[in-house]
Each structure stands twice: as C-alpha cells, then as structure tokens.
C-alpha atoms as a printed R data frame, in Angstrom:
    type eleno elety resid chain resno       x       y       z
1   ATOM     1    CA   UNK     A     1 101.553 -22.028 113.163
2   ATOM     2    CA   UNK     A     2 100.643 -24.788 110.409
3   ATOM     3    CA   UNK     A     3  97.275 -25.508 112.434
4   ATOM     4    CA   UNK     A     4  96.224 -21.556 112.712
5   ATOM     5    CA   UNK     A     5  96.335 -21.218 108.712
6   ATOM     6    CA   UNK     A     6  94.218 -24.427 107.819
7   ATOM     7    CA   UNK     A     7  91.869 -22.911 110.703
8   ATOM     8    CA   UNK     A     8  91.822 -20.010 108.642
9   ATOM     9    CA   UNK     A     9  91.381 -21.189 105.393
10  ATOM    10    CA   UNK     A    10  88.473 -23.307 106.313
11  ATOM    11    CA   UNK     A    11  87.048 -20.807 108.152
12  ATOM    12    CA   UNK     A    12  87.188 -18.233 104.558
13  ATOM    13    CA   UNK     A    13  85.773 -21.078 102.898
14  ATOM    14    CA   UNK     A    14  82.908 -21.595 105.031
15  ATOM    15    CA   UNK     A    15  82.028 -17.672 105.004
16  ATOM    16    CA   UNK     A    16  82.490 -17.476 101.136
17  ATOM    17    CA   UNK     A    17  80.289 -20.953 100.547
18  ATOM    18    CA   UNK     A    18  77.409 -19.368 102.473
19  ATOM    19    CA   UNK     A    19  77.411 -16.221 100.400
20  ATOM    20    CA   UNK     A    20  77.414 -17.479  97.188
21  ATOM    21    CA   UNK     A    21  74.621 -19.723  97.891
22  ATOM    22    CA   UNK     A    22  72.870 -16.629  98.907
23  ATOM    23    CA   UNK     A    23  73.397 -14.349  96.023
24  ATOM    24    CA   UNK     A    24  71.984 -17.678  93.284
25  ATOM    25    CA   UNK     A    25  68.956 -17.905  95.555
26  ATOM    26    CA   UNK     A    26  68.583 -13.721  95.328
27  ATOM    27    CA   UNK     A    27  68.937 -14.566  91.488
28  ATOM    28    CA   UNK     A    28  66.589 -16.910  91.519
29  ATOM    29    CA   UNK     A    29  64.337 -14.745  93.507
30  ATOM    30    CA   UNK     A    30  64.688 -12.073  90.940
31  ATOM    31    CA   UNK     A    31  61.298 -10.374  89.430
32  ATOM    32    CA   UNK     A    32  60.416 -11.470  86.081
33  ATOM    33    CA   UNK     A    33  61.148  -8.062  84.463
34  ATOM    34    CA   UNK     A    34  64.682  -7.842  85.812
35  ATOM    35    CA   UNK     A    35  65.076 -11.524  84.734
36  ATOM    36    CA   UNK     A    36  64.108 -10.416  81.056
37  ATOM    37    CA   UNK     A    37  66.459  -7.165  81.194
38  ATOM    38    CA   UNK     A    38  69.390  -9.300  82.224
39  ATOM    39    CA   UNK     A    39  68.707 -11.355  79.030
40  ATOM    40    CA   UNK     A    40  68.574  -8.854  76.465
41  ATOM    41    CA   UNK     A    41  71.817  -7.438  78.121
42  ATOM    42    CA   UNK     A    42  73.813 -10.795  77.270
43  ATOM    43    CA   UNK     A    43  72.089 -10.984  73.867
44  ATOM    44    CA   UNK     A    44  73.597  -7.176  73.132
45  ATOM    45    CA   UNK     A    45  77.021  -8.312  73.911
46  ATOM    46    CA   UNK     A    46  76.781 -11.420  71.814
47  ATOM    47    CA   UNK     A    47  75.461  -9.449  69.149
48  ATOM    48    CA   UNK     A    48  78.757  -6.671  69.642
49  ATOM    49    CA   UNK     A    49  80.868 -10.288  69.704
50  ATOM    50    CA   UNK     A    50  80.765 -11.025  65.729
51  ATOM    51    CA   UNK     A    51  83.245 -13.220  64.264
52  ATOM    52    CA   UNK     A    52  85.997 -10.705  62.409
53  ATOM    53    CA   UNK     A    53  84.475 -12.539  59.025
54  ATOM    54    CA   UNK     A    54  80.861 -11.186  59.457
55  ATOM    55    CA   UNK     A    55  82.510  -7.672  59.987
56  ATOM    56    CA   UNK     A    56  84.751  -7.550  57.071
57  ATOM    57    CA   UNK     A    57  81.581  -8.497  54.974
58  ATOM    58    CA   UNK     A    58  79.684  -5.466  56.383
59  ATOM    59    CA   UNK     A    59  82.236  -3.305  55.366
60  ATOM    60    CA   UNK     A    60  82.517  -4.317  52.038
61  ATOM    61    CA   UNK     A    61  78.804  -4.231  51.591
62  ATOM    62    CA   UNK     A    62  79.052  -0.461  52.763
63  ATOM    63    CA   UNK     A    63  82.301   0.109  50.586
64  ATOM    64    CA   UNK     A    64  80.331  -1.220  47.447
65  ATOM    65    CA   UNK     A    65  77.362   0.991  48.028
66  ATOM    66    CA   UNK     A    66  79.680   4.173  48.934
67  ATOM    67    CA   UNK     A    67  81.023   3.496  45.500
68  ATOM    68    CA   UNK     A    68  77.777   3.247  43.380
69  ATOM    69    CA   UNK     A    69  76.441   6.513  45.005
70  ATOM    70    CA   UNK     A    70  80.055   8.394  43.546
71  ATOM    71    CA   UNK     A    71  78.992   6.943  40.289
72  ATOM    72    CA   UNK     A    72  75.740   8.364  40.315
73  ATOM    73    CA   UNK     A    73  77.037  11.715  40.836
74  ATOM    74    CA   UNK     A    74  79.760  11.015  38.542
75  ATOM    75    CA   UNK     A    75  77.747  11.619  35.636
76  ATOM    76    CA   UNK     A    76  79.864  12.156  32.107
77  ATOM    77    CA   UNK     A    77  79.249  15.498  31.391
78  ATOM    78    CA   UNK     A    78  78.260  15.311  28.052
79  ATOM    79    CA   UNK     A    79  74.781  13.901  30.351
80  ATOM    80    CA   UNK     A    80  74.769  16.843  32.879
81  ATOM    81    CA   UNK     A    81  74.883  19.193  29.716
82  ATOM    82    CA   UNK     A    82  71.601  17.260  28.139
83  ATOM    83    CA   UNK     A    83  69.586  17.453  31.466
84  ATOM    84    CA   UNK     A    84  70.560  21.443  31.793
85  ATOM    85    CA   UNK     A    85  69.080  21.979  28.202
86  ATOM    86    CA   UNK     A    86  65.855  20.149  29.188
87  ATOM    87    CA   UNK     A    87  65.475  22.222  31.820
88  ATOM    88    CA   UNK     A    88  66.740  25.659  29.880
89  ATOM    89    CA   UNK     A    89  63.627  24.443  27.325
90  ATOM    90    CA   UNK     A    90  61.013  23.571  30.029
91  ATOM    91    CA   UNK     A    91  61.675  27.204  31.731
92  ATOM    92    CA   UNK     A    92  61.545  29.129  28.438
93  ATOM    93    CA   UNK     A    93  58.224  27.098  27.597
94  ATOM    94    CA   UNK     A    94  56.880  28.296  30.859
95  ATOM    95    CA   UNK     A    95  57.924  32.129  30.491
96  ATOM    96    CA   UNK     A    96  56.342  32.073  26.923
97  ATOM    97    CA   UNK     A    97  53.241  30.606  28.298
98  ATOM    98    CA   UNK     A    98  52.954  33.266  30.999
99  ATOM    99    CA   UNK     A    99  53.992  36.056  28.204
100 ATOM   100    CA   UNK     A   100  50.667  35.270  26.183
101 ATOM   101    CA   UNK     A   101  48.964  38.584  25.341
102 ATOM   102    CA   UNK     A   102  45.426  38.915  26.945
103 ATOM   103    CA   UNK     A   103  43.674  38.125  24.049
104 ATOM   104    CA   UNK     A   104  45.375  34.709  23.302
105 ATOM   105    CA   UNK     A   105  44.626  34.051  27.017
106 ATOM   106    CA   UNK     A   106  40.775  34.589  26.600
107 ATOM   107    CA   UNK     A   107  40.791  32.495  23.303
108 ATOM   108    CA   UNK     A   108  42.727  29.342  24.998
109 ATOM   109    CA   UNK     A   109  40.579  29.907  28.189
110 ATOM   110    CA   UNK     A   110  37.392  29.899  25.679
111 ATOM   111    CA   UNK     A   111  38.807  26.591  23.918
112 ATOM   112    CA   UNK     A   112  39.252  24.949  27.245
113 ATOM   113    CA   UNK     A   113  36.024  25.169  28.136
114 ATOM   114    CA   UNK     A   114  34.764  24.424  24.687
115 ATOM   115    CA   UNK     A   115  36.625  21.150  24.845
116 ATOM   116    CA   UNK     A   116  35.420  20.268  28.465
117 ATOM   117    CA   UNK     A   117  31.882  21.202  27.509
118 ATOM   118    CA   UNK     A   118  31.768  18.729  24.331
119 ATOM   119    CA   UNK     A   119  33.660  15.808  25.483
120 ATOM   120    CA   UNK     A   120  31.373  12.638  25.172
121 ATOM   121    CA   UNK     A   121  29.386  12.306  28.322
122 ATOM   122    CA   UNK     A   122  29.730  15.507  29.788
123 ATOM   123    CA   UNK     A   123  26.715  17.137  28.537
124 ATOM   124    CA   UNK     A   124  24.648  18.678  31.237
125 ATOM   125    CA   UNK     A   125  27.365  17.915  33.639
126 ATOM   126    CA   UNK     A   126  28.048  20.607  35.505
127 ATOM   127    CA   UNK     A   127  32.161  21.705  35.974
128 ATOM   128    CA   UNK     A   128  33.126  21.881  39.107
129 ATOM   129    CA   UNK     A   129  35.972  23.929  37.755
130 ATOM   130    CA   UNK     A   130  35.360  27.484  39.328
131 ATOM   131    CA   UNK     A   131  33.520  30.608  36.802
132 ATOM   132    CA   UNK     A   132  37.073  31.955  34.658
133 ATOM   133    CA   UNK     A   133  39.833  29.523  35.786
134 ATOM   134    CA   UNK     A   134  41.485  27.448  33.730
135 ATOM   135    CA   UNK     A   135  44.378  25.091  33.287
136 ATOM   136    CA   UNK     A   136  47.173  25.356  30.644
137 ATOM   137    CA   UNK     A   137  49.227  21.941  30.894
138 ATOM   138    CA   UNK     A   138  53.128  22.678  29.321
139 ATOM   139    CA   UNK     A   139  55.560  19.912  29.832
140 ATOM   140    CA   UNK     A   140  55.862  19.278  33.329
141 ATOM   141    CA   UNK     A   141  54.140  22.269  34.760
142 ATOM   142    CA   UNK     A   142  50.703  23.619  35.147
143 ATOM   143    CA   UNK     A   143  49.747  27.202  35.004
144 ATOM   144    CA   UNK     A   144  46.525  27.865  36.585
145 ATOM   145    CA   UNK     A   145  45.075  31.264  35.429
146 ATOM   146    CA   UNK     A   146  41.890  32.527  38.215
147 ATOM   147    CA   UNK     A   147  40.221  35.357  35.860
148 ATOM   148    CA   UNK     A   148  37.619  37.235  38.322
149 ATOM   149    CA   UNK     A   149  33.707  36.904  36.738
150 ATOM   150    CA   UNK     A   150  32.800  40.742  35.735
151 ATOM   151    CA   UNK     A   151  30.286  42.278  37.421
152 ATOM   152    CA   UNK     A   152  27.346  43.070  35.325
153 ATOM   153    CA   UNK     A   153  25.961  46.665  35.016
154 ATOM   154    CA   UNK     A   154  22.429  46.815  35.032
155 ATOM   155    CA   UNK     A   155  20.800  49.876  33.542
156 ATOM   156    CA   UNK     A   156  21.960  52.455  31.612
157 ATOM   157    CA   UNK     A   157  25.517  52.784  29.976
158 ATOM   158    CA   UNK     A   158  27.072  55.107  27.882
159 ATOM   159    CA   UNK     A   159  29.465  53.973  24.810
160 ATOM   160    CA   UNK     A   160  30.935  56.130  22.353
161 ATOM   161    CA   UNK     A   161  27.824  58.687  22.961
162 ATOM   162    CA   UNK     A   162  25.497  56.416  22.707
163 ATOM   163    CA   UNK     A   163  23.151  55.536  25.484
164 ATOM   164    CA   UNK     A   164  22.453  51.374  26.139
165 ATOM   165    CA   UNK     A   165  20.141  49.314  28.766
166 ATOM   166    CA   UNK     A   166  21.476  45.905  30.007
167 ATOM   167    CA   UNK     A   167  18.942  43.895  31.922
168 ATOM   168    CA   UNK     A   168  19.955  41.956  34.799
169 ATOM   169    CA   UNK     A   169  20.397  38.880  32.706
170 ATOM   170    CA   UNK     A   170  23.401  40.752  31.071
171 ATOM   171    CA   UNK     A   171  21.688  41.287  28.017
172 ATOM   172    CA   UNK     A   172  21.019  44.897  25.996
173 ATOM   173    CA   UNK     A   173  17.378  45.385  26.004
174 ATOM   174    CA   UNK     A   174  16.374  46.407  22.124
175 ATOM   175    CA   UNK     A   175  12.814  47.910  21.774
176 ATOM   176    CA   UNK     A   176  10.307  49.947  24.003
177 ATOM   177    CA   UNK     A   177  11.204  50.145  27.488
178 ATOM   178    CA   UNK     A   178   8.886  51.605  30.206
179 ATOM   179    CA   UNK     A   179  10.873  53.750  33.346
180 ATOM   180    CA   UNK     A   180   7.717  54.766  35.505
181 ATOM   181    CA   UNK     A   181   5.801  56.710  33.659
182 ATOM   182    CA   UNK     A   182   8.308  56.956  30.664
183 ATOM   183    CA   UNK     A   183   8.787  55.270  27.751
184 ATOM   184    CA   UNK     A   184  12.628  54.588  25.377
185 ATOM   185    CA   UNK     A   185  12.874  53.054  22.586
186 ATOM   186    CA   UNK     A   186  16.070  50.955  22.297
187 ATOM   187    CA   UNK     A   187  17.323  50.225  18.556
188 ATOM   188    CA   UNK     A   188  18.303  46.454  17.206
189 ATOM   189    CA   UNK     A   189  21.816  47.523  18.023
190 ATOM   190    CA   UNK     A   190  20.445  48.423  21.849
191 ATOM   191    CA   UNK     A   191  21.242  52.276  21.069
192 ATOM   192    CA   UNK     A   192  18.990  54.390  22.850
193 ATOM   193    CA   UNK     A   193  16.472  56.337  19.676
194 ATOM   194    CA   UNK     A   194  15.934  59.790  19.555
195 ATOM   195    CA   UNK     A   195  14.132  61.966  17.132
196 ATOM   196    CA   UNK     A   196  11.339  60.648  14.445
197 ATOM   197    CA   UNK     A   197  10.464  56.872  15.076
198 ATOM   198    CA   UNK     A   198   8.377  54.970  12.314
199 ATOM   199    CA   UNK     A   199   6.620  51.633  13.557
200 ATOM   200    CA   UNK     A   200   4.556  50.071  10.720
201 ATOM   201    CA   UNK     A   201   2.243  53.242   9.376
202 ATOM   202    CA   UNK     A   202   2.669  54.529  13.088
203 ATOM   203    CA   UNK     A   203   5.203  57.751  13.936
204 ATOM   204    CA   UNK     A   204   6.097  58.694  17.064
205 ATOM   205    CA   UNK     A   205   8.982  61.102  18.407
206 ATOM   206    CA   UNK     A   206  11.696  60.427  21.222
207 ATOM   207    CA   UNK     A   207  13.470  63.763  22.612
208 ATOM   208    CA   UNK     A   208  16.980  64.232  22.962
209 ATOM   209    CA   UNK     A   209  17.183  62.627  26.350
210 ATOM   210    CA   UNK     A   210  15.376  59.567  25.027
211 ATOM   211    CA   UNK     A   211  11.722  59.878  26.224
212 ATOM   212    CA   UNK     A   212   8.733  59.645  24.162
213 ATOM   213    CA   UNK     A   213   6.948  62.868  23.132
214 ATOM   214    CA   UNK     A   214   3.455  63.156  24.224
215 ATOM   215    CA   UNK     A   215   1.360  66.368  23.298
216 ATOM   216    CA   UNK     A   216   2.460  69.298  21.393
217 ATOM   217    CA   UNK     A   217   5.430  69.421  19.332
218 ATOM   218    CA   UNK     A   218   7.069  72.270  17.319
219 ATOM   219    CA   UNK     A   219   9.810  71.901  14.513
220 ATOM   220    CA   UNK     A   220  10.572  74.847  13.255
221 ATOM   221    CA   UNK     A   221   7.464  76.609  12.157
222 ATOM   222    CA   UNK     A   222   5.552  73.208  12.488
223 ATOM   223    CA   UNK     A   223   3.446  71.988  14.840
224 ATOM   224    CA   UNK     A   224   2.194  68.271  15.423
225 ATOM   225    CA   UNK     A   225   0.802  66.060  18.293
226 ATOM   226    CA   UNK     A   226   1.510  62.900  20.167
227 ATOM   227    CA   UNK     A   227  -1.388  61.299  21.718
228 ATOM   228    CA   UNK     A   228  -0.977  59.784  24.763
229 ATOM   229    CA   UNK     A   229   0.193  56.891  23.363
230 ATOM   230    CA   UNK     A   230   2.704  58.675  22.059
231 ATOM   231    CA   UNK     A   231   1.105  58.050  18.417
232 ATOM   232    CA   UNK     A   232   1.494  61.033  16.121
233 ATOM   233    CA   UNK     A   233  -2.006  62.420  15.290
234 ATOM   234    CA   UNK     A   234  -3.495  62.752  12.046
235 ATOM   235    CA   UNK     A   235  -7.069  64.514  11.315
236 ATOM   236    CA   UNK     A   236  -9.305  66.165  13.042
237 ATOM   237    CA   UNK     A   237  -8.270  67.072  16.860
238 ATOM   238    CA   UNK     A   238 -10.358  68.227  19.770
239 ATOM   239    CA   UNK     A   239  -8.752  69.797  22.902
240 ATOM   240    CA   UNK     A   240 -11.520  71.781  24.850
241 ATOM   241    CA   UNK     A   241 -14.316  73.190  22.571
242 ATOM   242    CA   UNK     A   242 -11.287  74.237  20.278
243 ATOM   243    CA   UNK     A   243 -10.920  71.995  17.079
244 ATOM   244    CA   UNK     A   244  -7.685  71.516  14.765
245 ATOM   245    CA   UNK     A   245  -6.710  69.704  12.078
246 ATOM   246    CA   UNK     A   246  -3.202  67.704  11.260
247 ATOM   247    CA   UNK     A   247  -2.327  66.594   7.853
248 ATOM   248    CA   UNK     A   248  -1.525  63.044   7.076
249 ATOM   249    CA   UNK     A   249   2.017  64.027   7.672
250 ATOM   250    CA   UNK     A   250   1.214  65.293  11.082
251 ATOM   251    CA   UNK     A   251   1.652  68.876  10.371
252 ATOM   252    CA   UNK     A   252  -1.036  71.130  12.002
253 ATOM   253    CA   UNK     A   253  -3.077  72.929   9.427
254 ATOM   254    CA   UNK     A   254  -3.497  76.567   9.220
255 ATOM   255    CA   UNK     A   255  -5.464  78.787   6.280
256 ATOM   256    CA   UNK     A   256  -7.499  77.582   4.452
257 ATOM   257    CA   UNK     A   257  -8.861  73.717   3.903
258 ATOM   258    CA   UNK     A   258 -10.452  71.964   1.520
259 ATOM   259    CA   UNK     A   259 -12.339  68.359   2.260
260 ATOM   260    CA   UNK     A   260 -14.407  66.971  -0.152
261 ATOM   261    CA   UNK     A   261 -16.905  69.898  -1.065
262 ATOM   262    CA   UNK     A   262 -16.522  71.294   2.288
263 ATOM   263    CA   UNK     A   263 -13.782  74.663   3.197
264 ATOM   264    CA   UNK     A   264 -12.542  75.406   6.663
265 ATOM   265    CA   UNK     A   265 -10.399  77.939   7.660
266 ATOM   266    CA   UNK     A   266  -8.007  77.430  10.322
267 ATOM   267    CA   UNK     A   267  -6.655  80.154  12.383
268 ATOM   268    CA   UNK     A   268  -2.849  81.072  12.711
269 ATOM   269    CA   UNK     A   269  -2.795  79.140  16.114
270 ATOM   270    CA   UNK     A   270  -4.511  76.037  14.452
271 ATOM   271    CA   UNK     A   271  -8.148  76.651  15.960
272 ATOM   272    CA   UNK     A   272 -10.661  75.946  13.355
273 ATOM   273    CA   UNK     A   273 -12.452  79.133  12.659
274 ATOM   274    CA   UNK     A   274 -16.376  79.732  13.746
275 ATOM   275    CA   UNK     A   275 -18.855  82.682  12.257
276 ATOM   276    CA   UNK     A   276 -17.789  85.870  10.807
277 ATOM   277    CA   UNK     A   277 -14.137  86.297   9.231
278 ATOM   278    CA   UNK     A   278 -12.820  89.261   7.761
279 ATOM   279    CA   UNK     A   279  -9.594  88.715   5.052
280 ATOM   280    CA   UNK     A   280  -8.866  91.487   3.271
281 ATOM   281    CA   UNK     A   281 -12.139  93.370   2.130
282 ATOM   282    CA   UNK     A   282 -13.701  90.380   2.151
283 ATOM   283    CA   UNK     A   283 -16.082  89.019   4.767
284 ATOM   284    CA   UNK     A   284 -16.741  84.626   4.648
285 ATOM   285    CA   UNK     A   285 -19.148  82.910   7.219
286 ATOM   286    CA   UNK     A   286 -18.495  79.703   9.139
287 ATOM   287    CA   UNK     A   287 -21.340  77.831  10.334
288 ATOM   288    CA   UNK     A   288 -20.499  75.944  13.875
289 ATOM   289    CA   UNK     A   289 -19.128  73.214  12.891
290 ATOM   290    CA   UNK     A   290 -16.652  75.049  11.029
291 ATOM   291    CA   UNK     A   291 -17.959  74.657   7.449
292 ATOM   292    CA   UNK     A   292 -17.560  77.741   4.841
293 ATOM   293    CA   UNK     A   293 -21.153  78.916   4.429
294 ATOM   294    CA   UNK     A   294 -22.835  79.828   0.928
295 ATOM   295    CA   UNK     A   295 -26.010  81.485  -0.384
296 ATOM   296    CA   UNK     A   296 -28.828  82.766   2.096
297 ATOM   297    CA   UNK     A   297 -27.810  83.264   5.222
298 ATOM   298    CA   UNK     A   298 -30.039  84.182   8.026
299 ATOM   299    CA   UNK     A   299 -28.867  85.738  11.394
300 ATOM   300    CA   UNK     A   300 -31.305  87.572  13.757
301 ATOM   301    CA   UNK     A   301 -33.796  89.821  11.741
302 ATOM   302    CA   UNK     A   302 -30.385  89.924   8.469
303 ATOM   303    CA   UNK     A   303 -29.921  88.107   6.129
304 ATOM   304    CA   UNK     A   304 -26.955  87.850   3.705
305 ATOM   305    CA   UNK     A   305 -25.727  86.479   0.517
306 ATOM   306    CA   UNK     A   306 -22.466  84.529   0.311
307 ATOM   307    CA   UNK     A   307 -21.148  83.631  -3.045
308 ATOM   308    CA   UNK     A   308 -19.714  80.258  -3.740
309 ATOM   309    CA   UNK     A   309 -16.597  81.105  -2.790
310 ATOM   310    CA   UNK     A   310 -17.728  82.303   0.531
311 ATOM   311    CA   UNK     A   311 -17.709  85.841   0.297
312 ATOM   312    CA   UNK     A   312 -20.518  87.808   1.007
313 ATOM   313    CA   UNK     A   313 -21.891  90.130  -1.629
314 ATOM   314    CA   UNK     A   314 -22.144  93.848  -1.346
315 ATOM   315    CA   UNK     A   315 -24.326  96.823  -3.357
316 ATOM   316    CA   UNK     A   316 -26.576  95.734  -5.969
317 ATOM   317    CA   UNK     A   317 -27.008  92.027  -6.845
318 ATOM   318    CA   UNK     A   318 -28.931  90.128  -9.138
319 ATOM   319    CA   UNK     A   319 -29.738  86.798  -7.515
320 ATOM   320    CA   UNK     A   320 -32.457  83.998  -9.907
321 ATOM   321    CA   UNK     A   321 -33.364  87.253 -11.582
322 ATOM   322    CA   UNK     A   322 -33.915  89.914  -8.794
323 ATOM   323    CA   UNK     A   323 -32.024  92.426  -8.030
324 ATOM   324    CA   UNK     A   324 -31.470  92.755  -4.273
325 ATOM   325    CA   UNK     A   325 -28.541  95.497  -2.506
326 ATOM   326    CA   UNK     A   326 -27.021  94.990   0.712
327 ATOM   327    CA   UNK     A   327 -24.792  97.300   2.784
328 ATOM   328    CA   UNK     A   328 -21.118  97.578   3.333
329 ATOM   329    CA   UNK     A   329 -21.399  94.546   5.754
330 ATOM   330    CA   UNK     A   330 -23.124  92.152   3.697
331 ATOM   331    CA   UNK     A   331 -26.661  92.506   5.241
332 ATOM   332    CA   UNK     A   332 -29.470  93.046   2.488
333 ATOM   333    CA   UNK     A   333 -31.534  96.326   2.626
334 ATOM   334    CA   UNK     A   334 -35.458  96.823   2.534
335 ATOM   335    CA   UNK     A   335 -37.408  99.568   2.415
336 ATOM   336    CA   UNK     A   336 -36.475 102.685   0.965
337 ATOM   337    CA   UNK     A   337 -33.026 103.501   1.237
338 ATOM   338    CA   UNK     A   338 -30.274 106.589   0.233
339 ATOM   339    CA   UNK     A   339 -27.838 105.135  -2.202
340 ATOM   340    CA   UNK     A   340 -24.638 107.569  -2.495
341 ATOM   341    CA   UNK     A   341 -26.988 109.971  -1.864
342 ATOM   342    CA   UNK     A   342 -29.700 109.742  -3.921
C-alpha cells in the first residue's frame, strides 16, 4: 500500500513539473502588447495598495479644502448686503441710461462722434463704427444704440405750407431752379417764391404754383409782360404789327402819352393808335409810327389843319394871316362854296 502512494505522488509531481514549465515558456512567448498590459495591471494595484499614512493625508487635504469653500460662501452678511447694493446701483444706472429722452440720445450720440472725430491722430481716419450707432459705457455694461440712417427725400416737400427742394446731396436748393421747361425760384430759407420777385433792377413774377410768368399778365385792371426770360418789360413792345407801351413800373399804357415832344395815344386794349381818331367832337391824326400829327396835313387830293394840340380845325380859320374854312370833317374847302346857306 506504502509503495502505490509514493508511485502516486511522484507520478503528480512529474505531471505538475511539466506544466508549469509550459505555462513560463507561454509567458515568455507572450506578444509584446500583452506583455505591456500585464504591467500596467500590477502598477494599478500597487497604486490602489497605499500605505494607510498617504491616505489619511489625502483626506485631510480634501477636508481642508471642503472647509475653505464653506467659508467662501459663508460670507458675514453685513458683505452680502454691500455686494446687493452695488448691484441695486449698477441696474438703476442702466434703466436711467435706457430712459434717456430722444433728444438727450441724439446729443450724446452727436458728442460721441465729436470726440472720436477729434482725438489726436484720427483725422481723416475713417470709423469703422457703422452710420448712427454708438456706444454708451456705464459701469460695467455697455449699451449699444443702432439708430437707422434716414432716407433722404429728393425733390419737393411740403412744410407748414410751404413748398421746399432737397437735392440729392440732402441739401435745400435756394435760388432759380429749372424743371424742363420751367423755372422756381427757391428763397434763402429754400421756400418755394411766389408772386412779385425783384433781382437787382430786374422784376419778374412766379404764380401761385411756383412757376415763372412768361407773357401777359393781369392784376386787377393792370396789365404787364414777362419776356421770355421771364423779365418784366418796360417800353415800347412789339407783338405782330401791333405796338404797346409799358411804364417803367411795368404797367401797360392806355390814353394818352407824352414822350419828349412827341403824343401817342394808346387804345383801351394797349395797341398804339394809327391815323384818324375821333374823342368826343374832336378828330386828332396819328401818323404811322404812332406820333400825334400837327399843322398841314395832306391825304389824297385833302388837306387838313391840326392845331397843336392835335385837333383838327373846323369852319373859318385864320392860319399866318389867311383865312381858310374847312368842313365838318376837318378837310379845307376851295372853290365856291354854300355856307349855312348863303
């Protein structure tokens, strides 16, 4: 019995020799990666093996820094009352800044850009900050205000009745102005003119709507004219084969006129009157050119006598000493004749 368990046991230890020579020369046949894998595993679980003296200093590290954070948030609160009245101040700041009324808006705006325009250095420097935005800086906050750039009108605009041009540079146009074929006349204010206009010694007249007058023009019982040029006339004026005269205020004559030693007689409608013109009981004679004729007058195979007024005598005359009649219509008789009869 003694001999069949040593058998045994020799026997087990030969199997169990074999086997463990074969698993260190597996290990030893191991890849390189696995190799490196089983390291780092046995460095983990030294690193999990510290000494209970390294541990206890951990956690009193962690145990000192737990406390300092409950200080921080155990602030006195005399100090929490101080930082909630900062920040009561900075948001009332704020509001009042965004309360500003338009007009304080505009003038801050305006002194921004003043202030960015004159700093040293800056001069023809062009912003890159964008056409009506600015920046208003309060304690901690910045309130950036975007204004949209107007659009400019160009043309005409009314205001408080009043008529205005703006040119496409934004600007109100003041003087003449030409739209096609008509011309405005724009005051120093840029109101649009209407009625009597006086340039130098020069008058001209703009209607109600604003355009210049040209031609005839009646005010009242009045009558003037506006050359082309929209001038007011003065003097003599020829339209056709018909001739009129204006005053130096512009007025159109009518009756009679007197220049120099020279009469005229102008019509009801202006024309300047030609040959034979009755008034009254009187008859006067204008020559063609409209001039008041005197003396002798010779027309056809008659002749008649106009006195220096311009009326043409009648019945029996004495002219340089001779005595001469003429007819009811001025022309002189020859010959023998029957006078009331006789």
């Amino acid at each position: 019995m003694l001999k069949k368990t040593v058998v045994a046991v020799l026997t087990l230890g030969y199997v169990i020799s074999p086997m463990q020579t074969l698993a260190e020369t597996e290990n030893e046949q191991l890849p390189l990666e696995q190799k490196i894998s089983t390291e780092q595993q046995k460095q983990s679980k030294q690193g999990n093996q510290l000494l209970p003296e390294q541990k206890k200093q951990e956690q009193e590290i962690s145990t000192e820094q737990q406390e300092q954070s409950k200080q921080g948030n155990q602030l006195l609160p005399e100090q929490k009352k101080q930082e909630q009245e900062i920040s009561t101040e900075q948001q009332e700041q704020s509001k009042q800044q965004d309360q500003l009324l338009p007009e304080q808006k505009q003038q801050e705006q305006k002194a921004i850009q003043q202030d960015i325009t004159k700093q040293p250095g800056t001069a023809g420097v062009k912003s890159e900050q964008p056409l009506g935005t600015s920046e208003i800086e309060t304690n901690q906050t910045t309130v950036k205000t975007v204004q949209a750039a107007p659009k400019t009108q160009v043309g005409w605009v009314n205001r408080d009745n009043k008529w205005y041009y703006i040119q496409p540079d934004g600007k109100q146009k003041t003087g003449w102005l030409q739209e096609g074929t008509t011309w405005y006349y724009l005051q120093q204010d840029g109101a649009m003119k209407t009625g009597w206009l006086k340039e130098g010694t020069t008058w001209y007249y703009l209607q109600s709507n604003g355009a210049m007058k040209t031609g005839w023009l009646q005010e009242g019982t009045t009558w003037y004219y506006l050359q082309s040029s929209g001038a007011m006339k003065t003097g003599w004026l020829q339209e056709g084969t018909t001739w009129y005269y204006l005053e130096s205020n512009g007025a159109m004559k009518i009756g009679w006129l007197q220049l120099g030693d020279k009469k005229y007689y102008l019509e009801s409608n202006g024309a300047m009157k030609t040959g034979w013109l009755q008034l009254g009981d009187k008859k006067y004679y204008f020559e063609s050119d409209g001039v008041m004729k005197t003396g002798w007058l010779q027309l056809g195979d008659k002749k008649y006598y106009l006195e220096s007024s311009g009326a043409a005598k009648t019945g029996w005359q004495s002219i340089n000493g001779a005595w001469y009649y003429f007819n009811g219509s001025g022309a002189m008789q020859t010959g023998w004749q029957s006078i009331n009869g006789a």
